[in-house]
MIDOSE-1310 file (N, C-alpha, C; in nm, 2 decimals, decimal comma, always signed):
residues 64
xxxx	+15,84/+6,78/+10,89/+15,87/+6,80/+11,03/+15,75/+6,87/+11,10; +15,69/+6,98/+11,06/+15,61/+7,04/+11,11/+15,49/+6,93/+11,10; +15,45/+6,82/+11,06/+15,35/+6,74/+11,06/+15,40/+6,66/+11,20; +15,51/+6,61/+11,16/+15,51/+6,52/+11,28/+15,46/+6,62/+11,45
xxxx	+15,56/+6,73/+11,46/+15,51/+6,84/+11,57/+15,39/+6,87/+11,57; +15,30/+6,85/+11,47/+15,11/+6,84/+11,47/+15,05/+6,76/+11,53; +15,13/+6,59/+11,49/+15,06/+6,48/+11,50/+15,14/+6,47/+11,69; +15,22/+6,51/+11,70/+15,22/+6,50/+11,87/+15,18/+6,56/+11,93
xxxx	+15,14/+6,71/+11,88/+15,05/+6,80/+11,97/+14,94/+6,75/+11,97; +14,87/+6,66/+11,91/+14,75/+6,61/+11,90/+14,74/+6,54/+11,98; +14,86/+6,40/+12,01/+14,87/+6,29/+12,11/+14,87/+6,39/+12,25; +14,97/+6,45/+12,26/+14,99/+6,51/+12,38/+14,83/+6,54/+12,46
xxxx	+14,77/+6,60/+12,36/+14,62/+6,69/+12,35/+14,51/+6,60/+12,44; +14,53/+6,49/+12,35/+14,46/+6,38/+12,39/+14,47/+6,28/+12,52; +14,59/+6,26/+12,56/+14,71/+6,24/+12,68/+14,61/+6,31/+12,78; +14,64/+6,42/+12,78/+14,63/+6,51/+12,89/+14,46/+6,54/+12,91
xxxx	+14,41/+6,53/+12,83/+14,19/+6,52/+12,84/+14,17/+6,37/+12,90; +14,28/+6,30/+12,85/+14,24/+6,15/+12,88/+14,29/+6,12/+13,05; +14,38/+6,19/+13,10/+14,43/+6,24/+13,22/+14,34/+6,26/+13,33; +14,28/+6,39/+13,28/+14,19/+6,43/+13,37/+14,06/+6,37/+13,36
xxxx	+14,06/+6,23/+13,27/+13,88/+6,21/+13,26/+13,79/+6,24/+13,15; +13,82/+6,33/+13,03/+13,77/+6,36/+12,93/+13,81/+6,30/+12,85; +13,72/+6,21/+12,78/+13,75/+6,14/+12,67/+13,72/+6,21/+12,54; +13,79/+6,16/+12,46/+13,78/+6,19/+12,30/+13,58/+6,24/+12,24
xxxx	+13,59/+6,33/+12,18/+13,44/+6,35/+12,07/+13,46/+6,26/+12,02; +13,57/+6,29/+11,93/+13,58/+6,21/+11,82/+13,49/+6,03/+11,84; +13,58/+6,01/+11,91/+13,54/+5,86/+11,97/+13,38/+5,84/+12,05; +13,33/+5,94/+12,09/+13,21/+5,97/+12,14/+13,11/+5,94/+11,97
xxxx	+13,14/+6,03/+11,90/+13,07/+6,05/+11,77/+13,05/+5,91/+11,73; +13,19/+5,86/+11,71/+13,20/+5,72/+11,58/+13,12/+5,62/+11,64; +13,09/+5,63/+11,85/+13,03/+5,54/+11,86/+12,90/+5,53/+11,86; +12,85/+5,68/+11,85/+12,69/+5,69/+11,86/+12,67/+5,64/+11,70
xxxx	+12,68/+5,68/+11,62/+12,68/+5,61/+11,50/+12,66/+5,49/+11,46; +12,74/+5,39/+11,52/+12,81/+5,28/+11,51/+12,68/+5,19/+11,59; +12,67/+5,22/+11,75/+12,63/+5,16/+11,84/+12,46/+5,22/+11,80; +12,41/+5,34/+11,82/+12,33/+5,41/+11,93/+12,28/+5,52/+11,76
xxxx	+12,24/+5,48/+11,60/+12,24/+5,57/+11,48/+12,10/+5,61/+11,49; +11,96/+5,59/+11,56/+11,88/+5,62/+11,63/+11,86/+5,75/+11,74; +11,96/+5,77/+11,76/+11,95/+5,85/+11,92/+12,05/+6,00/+11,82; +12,00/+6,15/+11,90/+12,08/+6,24/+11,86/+12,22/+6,25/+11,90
xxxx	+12,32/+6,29/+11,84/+12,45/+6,31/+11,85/+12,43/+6,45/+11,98; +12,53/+6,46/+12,08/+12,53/+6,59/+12,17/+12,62/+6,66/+12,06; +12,64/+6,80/+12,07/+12,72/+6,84/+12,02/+12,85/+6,86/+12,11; +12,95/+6,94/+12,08/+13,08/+6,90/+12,21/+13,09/+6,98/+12,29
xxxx	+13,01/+7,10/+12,31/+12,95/+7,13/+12,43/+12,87/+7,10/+12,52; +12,75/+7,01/+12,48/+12,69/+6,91/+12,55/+12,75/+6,81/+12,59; +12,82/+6,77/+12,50/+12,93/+6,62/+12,53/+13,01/+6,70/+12,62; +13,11/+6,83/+12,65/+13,18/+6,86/+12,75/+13,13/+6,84/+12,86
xxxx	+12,99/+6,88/+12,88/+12,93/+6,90/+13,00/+12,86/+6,79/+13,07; +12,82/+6,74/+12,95/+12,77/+6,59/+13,03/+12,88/+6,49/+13,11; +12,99/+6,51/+13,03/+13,14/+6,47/+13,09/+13,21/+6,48/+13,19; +13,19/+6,63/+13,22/+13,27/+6,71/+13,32/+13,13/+6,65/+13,46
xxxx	+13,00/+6,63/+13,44/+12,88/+6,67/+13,53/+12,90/+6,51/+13,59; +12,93/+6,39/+13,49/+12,91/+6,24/+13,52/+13,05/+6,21/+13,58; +13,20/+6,31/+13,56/+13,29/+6,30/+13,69/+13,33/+6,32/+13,80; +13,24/+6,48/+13,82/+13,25/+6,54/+13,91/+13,10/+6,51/+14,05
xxxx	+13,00/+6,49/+14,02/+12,87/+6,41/+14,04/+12,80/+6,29/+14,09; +12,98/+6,21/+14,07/+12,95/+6,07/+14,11/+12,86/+5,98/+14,02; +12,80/+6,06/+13,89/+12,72/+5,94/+13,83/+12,81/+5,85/+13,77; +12,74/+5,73/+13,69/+12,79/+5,69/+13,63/+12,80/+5,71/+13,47
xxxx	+12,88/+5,75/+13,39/+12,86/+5,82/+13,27/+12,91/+5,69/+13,14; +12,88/+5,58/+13,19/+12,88/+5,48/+13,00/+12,75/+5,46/+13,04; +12,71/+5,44/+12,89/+12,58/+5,42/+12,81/+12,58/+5,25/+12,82; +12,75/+5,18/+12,77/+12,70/+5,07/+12,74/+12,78/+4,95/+12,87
């Protein structure tokens, strides 16, 4: 029981960043890897801020 109440506070978690515009690290990570294994990883304070700066700023914030 207490797992399942983990695994939704997690969705919810994710729900609600994904709400306002902040997407997943996680997913940030797997794709620099994947796409971009050349180039440095931001850490998730860089990744916050680059996030928060390319919605509030008007840039455009994908890479690809």
């Amino acid at each position: 029981m207490l797992d399942e109440l983990a695994k939704a506070g997690r969705y919810l978690g994710q729900t609600m960043r994904l709400m306002v515009g902040i997407p997943e690290y996680s997913t940030y990570v797997a794709h620099m890897e994947k796409m971009h294994p050349d180039k440095p990883v931001m850490t998730y304070e860089e990744f916050f801020r680059e996030r928060q700066e390319a919605r509030y700023a008007g840039g455009v914030g994908k890479c690809c």
